[in-house]
C-alpha positions as CSV (number, residue, x, y, z in Angstrom):
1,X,203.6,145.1,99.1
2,X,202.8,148.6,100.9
3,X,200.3,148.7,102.6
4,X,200.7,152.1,103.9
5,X,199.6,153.8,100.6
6,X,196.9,156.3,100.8
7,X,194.7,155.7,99.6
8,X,194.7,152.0,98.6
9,X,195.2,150.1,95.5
10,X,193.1,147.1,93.8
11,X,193.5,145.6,91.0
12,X,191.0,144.4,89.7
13,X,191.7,141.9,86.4
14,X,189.7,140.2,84.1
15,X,190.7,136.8,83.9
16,X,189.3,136.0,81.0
17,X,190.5,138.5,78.8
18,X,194.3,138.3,79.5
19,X,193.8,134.3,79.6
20,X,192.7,134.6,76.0
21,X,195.6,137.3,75.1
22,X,197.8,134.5,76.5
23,X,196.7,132.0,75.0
24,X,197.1,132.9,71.6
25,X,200.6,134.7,72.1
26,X,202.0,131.8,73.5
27,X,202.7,128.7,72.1
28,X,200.4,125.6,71.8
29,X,203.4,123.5,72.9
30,X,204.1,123.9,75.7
31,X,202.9,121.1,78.3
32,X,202.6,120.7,81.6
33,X,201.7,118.0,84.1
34,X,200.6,115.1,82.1
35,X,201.0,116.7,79.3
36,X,198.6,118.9,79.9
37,X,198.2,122.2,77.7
38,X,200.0,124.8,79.7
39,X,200.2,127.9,77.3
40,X,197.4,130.2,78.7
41,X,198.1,129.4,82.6
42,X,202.0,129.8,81.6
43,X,201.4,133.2,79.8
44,X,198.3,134.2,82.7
45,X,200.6,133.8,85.5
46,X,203.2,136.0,83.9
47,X,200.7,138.3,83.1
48,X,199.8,138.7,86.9
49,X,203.0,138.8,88.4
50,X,204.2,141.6,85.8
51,X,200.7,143.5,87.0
52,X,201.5,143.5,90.8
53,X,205.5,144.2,89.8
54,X,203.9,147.0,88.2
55,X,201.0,148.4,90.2
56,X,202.1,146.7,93.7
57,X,198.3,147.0,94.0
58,X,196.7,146.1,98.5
59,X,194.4,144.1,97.3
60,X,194.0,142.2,93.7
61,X,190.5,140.4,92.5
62,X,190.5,138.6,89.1
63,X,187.1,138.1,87.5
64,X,186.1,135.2,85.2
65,X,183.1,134.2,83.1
66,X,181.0,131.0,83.7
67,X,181.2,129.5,80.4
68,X,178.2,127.2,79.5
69,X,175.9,129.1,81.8
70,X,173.8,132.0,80.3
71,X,173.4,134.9,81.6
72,X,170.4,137.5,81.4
73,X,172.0,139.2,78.4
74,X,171.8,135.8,76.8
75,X,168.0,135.6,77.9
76,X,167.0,138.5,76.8
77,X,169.4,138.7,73.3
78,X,169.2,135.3,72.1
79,X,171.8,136.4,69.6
80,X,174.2,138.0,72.2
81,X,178.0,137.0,71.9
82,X,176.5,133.7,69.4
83,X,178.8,131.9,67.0
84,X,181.8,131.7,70.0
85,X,183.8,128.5,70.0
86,X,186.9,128.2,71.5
87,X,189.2,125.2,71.5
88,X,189.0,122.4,74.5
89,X,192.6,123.3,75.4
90,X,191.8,127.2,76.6
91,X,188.7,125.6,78.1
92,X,190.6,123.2,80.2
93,X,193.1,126.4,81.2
94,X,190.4,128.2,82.3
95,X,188.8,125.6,84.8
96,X,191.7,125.7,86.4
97,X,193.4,129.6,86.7
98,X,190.8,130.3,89.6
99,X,192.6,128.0,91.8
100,X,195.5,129.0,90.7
101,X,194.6,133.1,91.4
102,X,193.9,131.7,95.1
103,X,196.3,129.9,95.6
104,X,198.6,133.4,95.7
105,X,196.3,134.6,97.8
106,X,194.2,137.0,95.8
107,X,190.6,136.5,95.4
108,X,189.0,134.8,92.4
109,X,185.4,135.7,91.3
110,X,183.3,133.6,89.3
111,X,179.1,133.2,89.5
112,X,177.0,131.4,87.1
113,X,174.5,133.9,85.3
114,X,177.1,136.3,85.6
115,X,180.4,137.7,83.1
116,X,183.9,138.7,84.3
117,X,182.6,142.6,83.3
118,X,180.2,142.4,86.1
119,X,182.7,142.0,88.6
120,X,184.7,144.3,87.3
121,X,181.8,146.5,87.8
122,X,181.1,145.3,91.5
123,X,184.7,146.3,92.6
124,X,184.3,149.9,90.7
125,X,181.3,150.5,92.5
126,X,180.9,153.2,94.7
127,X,181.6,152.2,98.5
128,X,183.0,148.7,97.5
129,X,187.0,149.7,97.8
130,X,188.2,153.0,99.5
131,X,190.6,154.2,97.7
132,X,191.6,153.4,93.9
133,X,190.8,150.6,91.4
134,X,193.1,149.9,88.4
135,X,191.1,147.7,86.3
136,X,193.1,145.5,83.8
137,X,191.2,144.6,80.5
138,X,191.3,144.4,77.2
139,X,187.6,145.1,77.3
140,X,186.9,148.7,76.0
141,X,183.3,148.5,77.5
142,X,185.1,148.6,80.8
143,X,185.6,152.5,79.7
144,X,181.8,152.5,81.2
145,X,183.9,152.4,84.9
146,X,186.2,154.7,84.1
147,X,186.2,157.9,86.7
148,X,188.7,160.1,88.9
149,X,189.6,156.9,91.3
150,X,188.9,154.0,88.3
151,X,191.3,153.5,85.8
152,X,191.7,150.8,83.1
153,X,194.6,149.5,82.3
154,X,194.4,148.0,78.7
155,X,196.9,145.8,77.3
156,X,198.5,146.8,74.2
157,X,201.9,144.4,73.3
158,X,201.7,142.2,76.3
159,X,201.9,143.4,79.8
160,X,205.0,145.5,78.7
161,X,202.9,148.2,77.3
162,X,200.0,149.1,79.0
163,X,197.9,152.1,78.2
164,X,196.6,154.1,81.2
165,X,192.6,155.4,80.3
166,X,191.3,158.1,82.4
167,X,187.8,160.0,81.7
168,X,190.0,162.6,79.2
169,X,191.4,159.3,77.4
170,X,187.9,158.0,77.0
171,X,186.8,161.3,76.2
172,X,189.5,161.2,73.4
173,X,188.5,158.2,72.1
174,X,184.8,157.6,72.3
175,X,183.5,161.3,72.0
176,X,181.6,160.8,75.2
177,X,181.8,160.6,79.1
178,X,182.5,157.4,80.6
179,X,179.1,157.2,82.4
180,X,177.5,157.3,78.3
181,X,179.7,154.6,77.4
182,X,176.4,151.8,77.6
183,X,174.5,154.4,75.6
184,X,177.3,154.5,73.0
185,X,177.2,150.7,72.4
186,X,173.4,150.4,71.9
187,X,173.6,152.9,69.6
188,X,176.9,151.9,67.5
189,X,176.1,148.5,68.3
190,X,179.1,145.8,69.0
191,X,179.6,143.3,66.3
192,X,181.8,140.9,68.9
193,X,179.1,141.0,70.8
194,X,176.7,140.8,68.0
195,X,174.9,143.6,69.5
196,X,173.3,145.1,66.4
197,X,172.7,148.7,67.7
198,X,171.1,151.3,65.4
199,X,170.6,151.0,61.5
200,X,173.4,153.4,60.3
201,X,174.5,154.7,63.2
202,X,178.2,154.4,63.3
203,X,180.6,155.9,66.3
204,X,181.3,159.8,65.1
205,X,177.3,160.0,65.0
206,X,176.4,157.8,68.1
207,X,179.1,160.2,69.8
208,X,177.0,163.3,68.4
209,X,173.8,162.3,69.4
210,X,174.5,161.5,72.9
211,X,176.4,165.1,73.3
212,X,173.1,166.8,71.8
213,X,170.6,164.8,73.6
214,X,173.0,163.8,77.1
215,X,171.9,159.9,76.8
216,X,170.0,157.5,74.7
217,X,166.9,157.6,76.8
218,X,166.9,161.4,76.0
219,X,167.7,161.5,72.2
220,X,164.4,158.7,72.3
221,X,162.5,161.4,74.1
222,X,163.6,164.2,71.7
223,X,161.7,161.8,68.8
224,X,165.2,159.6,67.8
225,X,164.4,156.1,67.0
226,X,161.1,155.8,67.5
227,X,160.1,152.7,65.7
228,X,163.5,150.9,67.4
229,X,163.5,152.2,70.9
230,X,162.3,149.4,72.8
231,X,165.2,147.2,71.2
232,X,167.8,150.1,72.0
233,X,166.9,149.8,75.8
234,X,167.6,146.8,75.5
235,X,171.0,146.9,73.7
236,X,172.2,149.1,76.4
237,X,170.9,147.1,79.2
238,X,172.9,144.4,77.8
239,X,175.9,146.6,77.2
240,X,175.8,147.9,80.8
241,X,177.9,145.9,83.5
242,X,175.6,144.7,86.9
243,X,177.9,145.7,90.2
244,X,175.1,143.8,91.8
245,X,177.2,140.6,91.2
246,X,178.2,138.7,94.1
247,X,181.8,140.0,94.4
248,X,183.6,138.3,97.3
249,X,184.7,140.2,100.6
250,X,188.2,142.2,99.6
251,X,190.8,143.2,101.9
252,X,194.2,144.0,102.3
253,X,196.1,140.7,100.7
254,X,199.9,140.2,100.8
255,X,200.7,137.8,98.1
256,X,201.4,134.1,99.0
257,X,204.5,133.5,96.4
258,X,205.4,130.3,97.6
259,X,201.7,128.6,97.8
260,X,202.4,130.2,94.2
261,X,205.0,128.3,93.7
262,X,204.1,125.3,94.8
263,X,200.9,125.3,92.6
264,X,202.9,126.4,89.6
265,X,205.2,123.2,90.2
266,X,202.4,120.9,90.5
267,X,200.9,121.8,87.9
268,X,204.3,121.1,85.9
269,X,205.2,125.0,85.4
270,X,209.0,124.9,86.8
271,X,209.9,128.0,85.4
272,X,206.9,129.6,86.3
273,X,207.3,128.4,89.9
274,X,211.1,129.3,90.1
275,X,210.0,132.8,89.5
276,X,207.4,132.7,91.9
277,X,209.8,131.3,94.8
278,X,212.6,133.9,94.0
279,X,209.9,136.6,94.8
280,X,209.1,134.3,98.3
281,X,212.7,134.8,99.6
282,X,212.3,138.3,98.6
């Protein structure tokens, strides 16, 4: 790792996201310790080695959800992200990759009342980290971060192809800036989300309102959506990340391969942990 760059690197990952991506691209047999499922912490920590191969980042922070305890989004939108099950085994994986984040030295973040986005959003934030953030996500509401030092990194096959998205790229593929990216969601809405947004509004329009009016508060001044505009305040409160989460303190951080490894191997990931070492005697 450099730590002479200019400026500085952080990655900043959302554990949750490339946890689920390895989960189901990896497969359901593989054990470890006990016989423990092992796919999505096998798959996650090849995911985050390929990452700081690729970025040699200073400083990595990987953000998680607190599953089971609701957030304000969940207060206020009864109906937000309903319906999600996901099988005990991923569960179980989860519980467990913080530990495993720390124990190669990087910093794990994880609040109840608060989602691996906000984080995300906390380590973007102006004033936080003094040089670049390369935020890894699958996430394309993360493209609300997006600016000249922020970049997302979203997964396409893997970790082996990764596309880079800049403001142009968002630009390119939303029809708006970044910063409108909250605005866009209310008013497309966000069926993973189950964020309704507004009644036959659909992207290429949602795209054209918020270029005529600038944001949704000023298409709902300009006499849009008047009978809905309370509930589309709403959907973009929800759809906006908080960098007011409690992000812990970041700093320079030289990876810890062999406490790595030796996590790896305890939890019954050989392979995993014979890679790790080899990068320890590096």
């Amino acid at each position: 790792m450099s730590t002479s760059k200019t400026p500085p690197v952080l990655l900043a990952v959302d554990g949750d996201s490339l946890t689920h991506r390895a989960y189901h691209g990896m497969p359901k047999t593989i054990r470890g310790a006990g016989g423990r499922p092992a796919g999505a912490l096998t798959g996650f920590g090849n995911f985050l080695l390929a990452l700081w191969e690729r970025v040699t980042p200073d400083s990595v922070v990987v953000a998680w959800d607190s599953l089971g305890a609701p957030t304000y989004r969940n207060t206020e939108l009864p109906t937000y992200q309903s319906g999600r099950e996901f099988d005990d085994a991923i569960v179980e994986q989860l519980d467990a990759l913080p530990a495993f984040v720390e124990s190669f030295g990087f910093v794990a973040a994880k609040a109840a009342g608060y989602e691996a986005d906000d984080f995300l959003a906390a380590a973007a934030a102006d004033g936080v980290w003094p040089g670049i953030v390369v935020v890894v996500t699958s996430d394309r509401d993360a493209y609300q971060l997006v600016t000249e030092r922020v970049l997302v990194l979203q997964p396409v096959k893997g970790v082996s192809e990764l596309a880079t998205i800049g403001p142009a790229e968002v630009r390119e593929r939303y029809g708006v800036d970044p910063a409108q990216v909250p605005d866009f969601i209310a008013l497309r809405g966000d069926p993973s989300d189950k964020i309704p947004g507004a009644p036959g509004i659909g992207p290429k329009n949602a795209a054209t309102i918020l270029n005529q009016y600038g944001s949704l508060e000023g298409a709902i001044e300009g006499g849009r959506f008047p009978e809905i505009a309370d509930d589309l305040r709403l959907y973009r409160r929800i759809a906006t990340m908080d960098p007011t989460a409690p992000l812990p303190k970041l700093g320079l951080t030289k990876p810890d391969w062999a406490g790595a490894a030796a996590h790896a191997e305890a939890l019954g990931l050989g392979g995993l942990s014979r890679r790790f070492a080899e990068h320890a005697e590096q």
